[in-house]
C-alpha positions in Angstrom: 95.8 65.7 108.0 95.5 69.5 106.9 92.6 70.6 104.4 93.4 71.8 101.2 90.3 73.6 100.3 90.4 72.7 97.1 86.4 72.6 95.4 85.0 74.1 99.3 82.7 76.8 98.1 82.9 78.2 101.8 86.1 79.3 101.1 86.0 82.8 99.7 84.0 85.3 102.0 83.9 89.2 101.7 87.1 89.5 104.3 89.0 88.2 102.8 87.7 89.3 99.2 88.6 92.5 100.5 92.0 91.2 101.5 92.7 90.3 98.4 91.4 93.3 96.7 93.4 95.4 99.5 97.4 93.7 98.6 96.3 93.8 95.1 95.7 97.5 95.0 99.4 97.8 96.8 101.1 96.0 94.4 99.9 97.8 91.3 100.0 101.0 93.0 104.4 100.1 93.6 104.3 98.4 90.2 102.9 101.9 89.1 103.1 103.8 85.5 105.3 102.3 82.7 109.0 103.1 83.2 111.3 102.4 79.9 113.1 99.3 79.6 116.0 98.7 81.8 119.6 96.9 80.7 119.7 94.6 83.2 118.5 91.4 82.7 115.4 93.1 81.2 116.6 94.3 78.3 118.4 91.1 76.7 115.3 89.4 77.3 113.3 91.6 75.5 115.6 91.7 72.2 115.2 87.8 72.6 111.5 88.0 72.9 111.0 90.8 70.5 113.0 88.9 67.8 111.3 85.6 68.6 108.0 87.3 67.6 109.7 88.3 63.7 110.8 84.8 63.6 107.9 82.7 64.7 107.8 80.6 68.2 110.9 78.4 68.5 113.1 76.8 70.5 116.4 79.0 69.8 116.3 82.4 71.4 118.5 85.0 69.7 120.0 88.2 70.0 120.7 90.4 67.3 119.0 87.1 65.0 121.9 84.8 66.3 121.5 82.0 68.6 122.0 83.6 72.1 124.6 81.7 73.9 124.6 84.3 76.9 120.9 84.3 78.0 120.7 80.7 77.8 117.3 79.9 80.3 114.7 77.9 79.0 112.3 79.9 76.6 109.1 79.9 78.4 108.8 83.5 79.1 110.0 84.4 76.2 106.9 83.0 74.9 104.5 84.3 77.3 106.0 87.7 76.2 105.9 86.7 72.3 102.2 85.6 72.8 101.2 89.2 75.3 103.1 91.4 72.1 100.3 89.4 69.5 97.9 90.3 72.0 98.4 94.2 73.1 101.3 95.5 70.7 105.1 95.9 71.1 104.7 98.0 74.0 106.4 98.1 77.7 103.1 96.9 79.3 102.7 94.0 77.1 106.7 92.6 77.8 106.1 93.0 81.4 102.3 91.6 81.5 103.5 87.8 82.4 105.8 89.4 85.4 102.8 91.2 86.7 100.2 88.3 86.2 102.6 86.4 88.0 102.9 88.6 90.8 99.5 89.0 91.0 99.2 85.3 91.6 101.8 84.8 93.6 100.1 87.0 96.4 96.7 85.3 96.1 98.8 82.0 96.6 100.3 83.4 99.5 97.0 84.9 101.2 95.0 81.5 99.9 97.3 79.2 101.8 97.4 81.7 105.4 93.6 81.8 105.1 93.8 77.9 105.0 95.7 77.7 107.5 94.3 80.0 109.8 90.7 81.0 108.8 91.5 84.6 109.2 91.4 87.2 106.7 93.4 89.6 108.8 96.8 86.9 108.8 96.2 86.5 104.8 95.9 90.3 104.3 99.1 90.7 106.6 101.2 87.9 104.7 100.1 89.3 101.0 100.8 93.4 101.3 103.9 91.9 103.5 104.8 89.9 100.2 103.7 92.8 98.2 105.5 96.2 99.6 108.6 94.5 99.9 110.9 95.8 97.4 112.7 92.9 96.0 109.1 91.3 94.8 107.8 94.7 93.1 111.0 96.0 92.2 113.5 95.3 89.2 113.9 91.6 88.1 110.0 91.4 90.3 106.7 92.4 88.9 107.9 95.5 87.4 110.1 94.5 85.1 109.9 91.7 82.1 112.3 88.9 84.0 112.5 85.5 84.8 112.2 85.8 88.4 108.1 86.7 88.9 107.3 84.0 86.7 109.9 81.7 88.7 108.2 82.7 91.7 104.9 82.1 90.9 105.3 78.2 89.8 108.0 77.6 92.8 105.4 79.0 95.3 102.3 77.0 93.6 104.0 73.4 93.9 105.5 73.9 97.3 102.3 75.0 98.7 100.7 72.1 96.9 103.2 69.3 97.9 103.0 71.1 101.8 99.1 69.8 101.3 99.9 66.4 100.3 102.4 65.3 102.4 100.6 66.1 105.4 97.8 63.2 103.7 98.7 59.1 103.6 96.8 59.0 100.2 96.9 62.6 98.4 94.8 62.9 95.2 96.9 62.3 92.1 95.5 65.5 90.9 97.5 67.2 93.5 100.7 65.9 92.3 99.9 66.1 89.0 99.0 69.6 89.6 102.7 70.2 91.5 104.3 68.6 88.3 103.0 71.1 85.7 104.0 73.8 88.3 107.3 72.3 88.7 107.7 72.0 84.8 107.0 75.9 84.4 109.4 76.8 87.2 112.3 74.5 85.2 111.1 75.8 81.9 111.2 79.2 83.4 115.0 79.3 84.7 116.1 76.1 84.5 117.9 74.7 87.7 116.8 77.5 89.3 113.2 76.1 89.1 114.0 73.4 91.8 116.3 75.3 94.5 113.0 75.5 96.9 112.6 71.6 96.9 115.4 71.8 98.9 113.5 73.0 101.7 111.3 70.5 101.2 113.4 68.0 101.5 114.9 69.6 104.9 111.0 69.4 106.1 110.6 65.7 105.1 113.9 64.7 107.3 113.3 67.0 110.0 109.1 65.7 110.2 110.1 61.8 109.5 107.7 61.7 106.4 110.2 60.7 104.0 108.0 57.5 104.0 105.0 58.9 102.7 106.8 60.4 99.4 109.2 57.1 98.7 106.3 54.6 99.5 103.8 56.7 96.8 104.4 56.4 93.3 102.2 59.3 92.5 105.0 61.5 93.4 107.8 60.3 91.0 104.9 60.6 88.5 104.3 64.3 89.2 108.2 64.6 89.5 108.7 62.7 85.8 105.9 65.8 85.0 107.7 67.8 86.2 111.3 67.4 84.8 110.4 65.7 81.1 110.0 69.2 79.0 112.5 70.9 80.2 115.1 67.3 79.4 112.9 67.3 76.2 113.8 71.1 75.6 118.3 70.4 76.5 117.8 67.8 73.6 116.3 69.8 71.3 117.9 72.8 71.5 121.6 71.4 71.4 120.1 69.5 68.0 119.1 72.6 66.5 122.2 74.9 68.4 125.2 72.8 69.1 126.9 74.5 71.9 123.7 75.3 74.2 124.5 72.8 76.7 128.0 73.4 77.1 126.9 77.5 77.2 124.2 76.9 80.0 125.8 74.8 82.1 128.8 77.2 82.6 126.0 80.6 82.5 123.2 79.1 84.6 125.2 76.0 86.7 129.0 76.0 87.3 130.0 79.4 86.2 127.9 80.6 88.8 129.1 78.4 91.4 132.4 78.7 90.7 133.3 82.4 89.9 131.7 85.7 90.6 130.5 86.4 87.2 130.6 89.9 86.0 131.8 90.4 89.6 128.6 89.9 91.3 130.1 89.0 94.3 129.4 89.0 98.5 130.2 87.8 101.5 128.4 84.6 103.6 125.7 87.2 104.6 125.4 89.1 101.6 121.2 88.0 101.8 120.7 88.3 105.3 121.8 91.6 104.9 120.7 92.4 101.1 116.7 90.7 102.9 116.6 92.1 106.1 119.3 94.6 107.3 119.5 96.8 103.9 115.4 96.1 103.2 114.6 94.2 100.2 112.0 92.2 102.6 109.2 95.0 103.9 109.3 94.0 107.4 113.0 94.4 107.6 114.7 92.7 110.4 111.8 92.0 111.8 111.5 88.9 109.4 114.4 87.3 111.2 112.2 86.5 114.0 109.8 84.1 112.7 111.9 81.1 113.9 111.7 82.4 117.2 107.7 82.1 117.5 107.8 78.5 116.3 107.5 76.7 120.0 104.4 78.9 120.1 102.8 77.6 117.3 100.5 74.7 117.3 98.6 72.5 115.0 98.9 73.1 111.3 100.1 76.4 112.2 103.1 75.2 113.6 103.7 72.6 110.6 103.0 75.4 108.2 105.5 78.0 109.7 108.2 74.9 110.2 107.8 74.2 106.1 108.0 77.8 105.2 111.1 78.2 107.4 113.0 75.0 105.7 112.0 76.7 102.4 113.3 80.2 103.5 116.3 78.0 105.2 117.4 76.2 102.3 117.3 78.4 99.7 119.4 80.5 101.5 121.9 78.0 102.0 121.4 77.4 98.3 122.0 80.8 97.1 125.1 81.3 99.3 127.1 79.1 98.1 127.1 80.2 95.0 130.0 82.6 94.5 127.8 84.6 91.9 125.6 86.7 94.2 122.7 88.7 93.6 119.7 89.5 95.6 116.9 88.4 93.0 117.9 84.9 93.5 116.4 84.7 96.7 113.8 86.1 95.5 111.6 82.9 95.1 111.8 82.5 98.8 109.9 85.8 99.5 106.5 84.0 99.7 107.6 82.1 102.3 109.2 84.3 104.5 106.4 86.3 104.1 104.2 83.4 105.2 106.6 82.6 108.0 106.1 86.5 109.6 102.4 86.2 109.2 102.2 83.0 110.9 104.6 84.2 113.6 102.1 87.0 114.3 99.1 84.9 114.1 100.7 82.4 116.4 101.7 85.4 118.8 98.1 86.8 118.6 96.7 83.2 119.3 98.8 83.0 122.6 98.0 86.4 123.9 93.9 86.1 123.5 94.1 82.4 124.8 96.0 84.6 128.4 93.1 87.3 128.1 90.7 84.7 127.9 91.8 82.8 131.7 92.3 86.1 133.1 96.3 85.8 133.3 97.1 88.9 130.8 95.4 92.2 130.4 93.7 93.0 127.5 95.7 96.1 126.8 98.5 93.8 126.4 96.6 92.1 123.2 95.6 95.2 121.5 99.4 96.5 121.6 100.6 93.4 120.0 97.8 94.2 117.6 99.2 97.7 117.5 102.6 96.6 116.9 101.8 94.2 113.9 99.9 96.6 112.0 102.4 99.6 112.8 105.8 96.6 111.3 103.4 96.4 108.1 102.3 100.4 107.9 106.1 101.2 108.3 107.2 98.6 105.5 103.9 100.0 103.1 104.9 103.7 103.5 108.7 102.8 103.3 108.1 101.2 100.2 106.3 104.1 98.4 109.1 106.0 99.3 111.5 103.5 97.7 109.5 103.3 94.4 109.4 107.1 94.1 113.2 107.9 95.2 116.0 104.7 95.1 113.4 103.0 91.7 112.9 106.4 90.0 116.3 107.2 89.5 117.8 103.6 89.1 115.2 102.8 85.9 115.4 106.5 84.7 118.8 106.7 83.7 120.3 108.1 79.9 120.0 105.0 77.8 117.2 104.0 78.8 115.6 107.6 77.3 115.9 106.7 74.1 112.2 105.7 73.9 111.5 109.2 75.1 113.4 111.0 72.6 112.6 108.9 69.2 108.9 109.8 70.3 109.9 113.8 70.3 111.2 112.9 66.9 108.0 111.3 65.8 106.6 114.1 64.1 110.3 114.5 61.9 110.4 112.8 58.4 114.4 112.7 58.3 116.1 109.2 58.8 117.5 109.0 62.3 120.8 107.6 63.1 121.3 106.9 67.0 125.0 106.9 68.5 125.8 105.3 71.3 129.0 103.6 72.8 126.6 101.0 75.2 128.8 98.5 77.2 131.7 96.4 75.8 130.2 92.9 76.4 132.1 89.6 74.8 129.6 89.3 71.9 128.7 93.2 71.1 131.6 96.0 71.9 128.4 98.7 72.0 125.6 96.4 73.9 122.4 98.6 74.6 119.3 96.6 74.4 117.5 99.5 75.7 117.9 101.4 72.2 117.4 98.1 70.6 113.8 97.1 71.5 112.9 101.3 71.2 114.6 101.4 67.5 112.9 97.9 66.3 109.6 99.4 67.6 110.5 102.3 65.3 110.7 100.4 62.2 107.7 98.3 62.8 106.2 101.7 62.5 107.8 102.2 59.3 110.3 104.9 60.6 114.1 105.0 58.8 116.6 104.2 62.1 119.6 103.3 62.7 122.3 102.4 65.4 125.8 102.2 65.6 128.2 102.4 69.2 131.2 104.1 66.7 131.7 108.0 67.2 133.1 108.0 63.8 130.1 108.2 62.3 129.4 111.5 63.7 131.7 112.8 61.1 130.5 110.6 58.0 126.7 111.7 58.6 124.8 112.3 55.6 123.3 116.1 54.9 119.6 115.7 55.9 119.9 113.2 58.6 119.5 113.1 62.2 121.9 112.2 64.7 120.3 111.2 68.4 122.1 110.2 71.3 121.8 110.4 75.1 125.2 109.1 75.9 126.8 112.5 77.5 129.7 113.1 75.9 128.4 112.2 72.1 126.1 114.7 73.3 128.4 117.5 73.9 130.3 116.8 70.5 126.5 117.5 68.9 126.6 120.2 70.9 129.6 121.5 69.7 128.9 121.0 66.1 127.1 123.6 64.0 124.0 121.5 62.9 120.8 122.7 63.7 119.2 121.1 67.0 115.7 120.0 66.4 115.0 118.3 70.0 117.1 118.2 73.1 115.5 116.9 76.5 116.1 115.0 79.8 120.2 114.7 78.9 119.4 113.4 75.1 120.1 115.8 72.1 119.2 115.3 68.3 120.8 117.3 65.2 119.5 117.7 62.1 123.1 117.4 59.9 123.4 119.5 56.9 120.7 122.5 58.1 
């Protein structure tokens, strides 16, 4: 039987208080300053969350106040964004706030369950800043940006790590499962299908551990697992009543389609995520993460049960995400926690072996403190490595021309003019001129009751009213500004506004 520690006030202690305190400070440091809202996914959800809050909490996301048939996940962060906006305005911070809060959690999970398992605040302090300098979890579609995946992350983690608890008990409290359910519930109602792709390591650890028996002869667990799927069956019915068309939409977006076809030709081959993880870096420890399975025989006790689990997770998922033809490295990202887990357990179990040889006399002690040396130099290198990342590879991926617009209707704050902003955006199948980055930035315009408007069509450039100004940061409706004779009244960071008719 393995200990929960759930209600042991013994639990917490100033290690691993400090810990905690320590991979917290990490993350937000690599989360950093605001950076302006990104296209990908980030901005579609954003325009649906935005829009949501003008219309009221609802079932039926939209974009551009029709029912969105593209972004067709559950709406649960949408109204964790909806309800953040009431709270701290229509701002960057606020959209992003539930990503970050679920970060946040995700690494006390993480250092929680290590500390359980191994009473050392050292192995929980390794397995959170691990989880937390590692690129994919603080980067885009992670805690940095307003996407499903932190969210995702945080409810897959919490109900694996509780189910890990109660399978290793003949009689787990129904509070646990009940517990697991709601978590399970947010991860469906978070990304649908998406929500459940861990379980498959779980079920890998109950064939491989013989304790299928436990689960099928309880029927607290299909009680938690009713919990767990009822809203999200609820929320399919409800939203093809009120939007006819959802189902058949989100099964191709978020099931087959993605299966079946590289959409928007995100495609890779059969190691696109061992590479994409380990060999390019999205995982802080790099290649060194690969490893873990190696350590296993050394393992022992509830270490080696909690490093087997968190390997089937790691294990499954990956076989999940492969066979999808669609591939893209945040949808591995759910399995970070554990692979970070995994390493730290690896470590611990490596550390336990060594002391246990310097203890009989059969290894020098030297040995011990270079292993020591080694760990903390894997987790220095990945910390440092992803500073670098955030300032360099981040900077210039989030900082690119449309997503300045923000930048440049605040240099225009201060002009009473109407502004008209042009620019072509992509040609997607339900808007020839998509850029939700200018979206969200002009509707936050107007709620401050400034005159804006948008249009992707060049022609307008020659139609413009005397006395208005045209604003782009697309380059070459820049240069055509340029070109023209109207007076310039702000030009910054590639973006350009005229004043026509001065």
């Amino acid at each position: 039987m393995i200990a929960s520690g759930i209600g042991d006030n013994r639990f917490w202690n100033v290690r691993l208080l400090a810990a905690v305190i320590a991979a917290f400070a990490i993350l937000l440091y690599l989360v950093g300053k605001p950076i302006p809202i990104i296209i990908w996914d980030e901005g579609r959800i954003v325009i649906n969350a935005m829009e949501m809050r003008h219309n009221g909490i609802g079932l039926v996301t939209t974009y551009d106040y029709h029912q969105d048939l593209w972004n067709t996940k559950p709406p649960l962060l949408i109204w964790l964004m909806t309800g953040s906006m009431s709270l701290f305005g229509t701002t960057e911070f606020a959209l992003r706030l539930p990503s970050l809060v679920s970060s946040l959690g995700t690494v006390l999970l993480v250092m929680l369950f290590l500390y359980r398992i191994t009473s050392s605040a050292a192995i929980a302090a390794f397995g959170g800043i691990t989880l937390a300098a590692s690129v994919a979890f603080f980067g885009e579609h992670g805690a940095r940006t307003a996407d499903y995946d932190a969210l995702l992350t945080f409810f897959t983690t919490g109900y694996m790590m509780l189910l890990f608890f109660a399978v290793h008990r003949s009689h787990p409290p129904l509070r646990w499962l009940l517990l697991a359910g709601a978590l399970g519930a947010g991860a469906l109602m978070t990304k649908g299908m998406a929500g459940g792709i861990p379980g498959a390591g779980l079920l890998l650890y109950l064939t491989i551990t013989r304790r299928w028996s436990r689960v099928l002869g309880n029927v607290h667990y299909l009680i938690g697992a009713i919990l767990a799927v009822a809203p999200v069956l609820l929320f399919l019915v409800l939203r093809e009543r009120a939007d006819p068309g959802y189902l058949h939409a989100m099964i191709y977006n978020d099931v087959s389609g993605r299966f079946n076809e590289a959409l928007d030709d995100h495609d890779g081959p059969p190691w696109y995520y061992i590479e994409t993880t380990f060999i390019t870096g999205l995982f802080s420890l790099g290649v060194a993460g690969l490893l873990s399975p190696l350590i296993l025989p050394l393992a022992r006790s509830r270490v080696r049960l909690a490093l087997a689990f968190s390997l089937c997770i790691a294990f499954a998922q990956l076989v999940v995400v492969t066979m999808t033809s669609t591939k893209l490295t945040h949808y591995y990202l759910s399995a970070y926690p554990f692979v970070a887990i995994a390493s730290a357990l690896a470590i611990h179990a490596i550390l336990v072996r060594l002391r246990a040889q310097v203890k009989l006399g059969t290894l020098p002690r030297y040995r011990l403190r270079l292993a020591t040396l080694v760990a903390t130099s894997l987790l220095t290198v990945g910390v440092v490595r992803a500073v670098d990342v955030d300032r360099t590879l981040l900077f210039d991926r989030e900082h690119y021309p449309r997503a300045r617009y923000g930048a440049l209707l605040d240099a225009l704050s201060n002009q009473r003019a109407p502004v008209m902003a042009i620019e072509p955006g992509w040609n997607i199948p339900d808007d020839p001129h998509y850029a939700p980055e200018l979206r969200f930035y002009l509707m936050v315009a107007r709620e401050n009751g400034r005159v804006v408007t948008q249009t992707g069509d060049l022609k307008a450039l020659a139609s413009a009213s005397p006395g208005v100004i045209v604003a782009t940061c697309d380059a070459s409706t820049a240069s055509l500004l340029r070109a023209r004779a109207a007076k310039i009244v702000v030009e910054q960071d590639g973006c350009i506004a005229s004043l026509e008719g001065a």
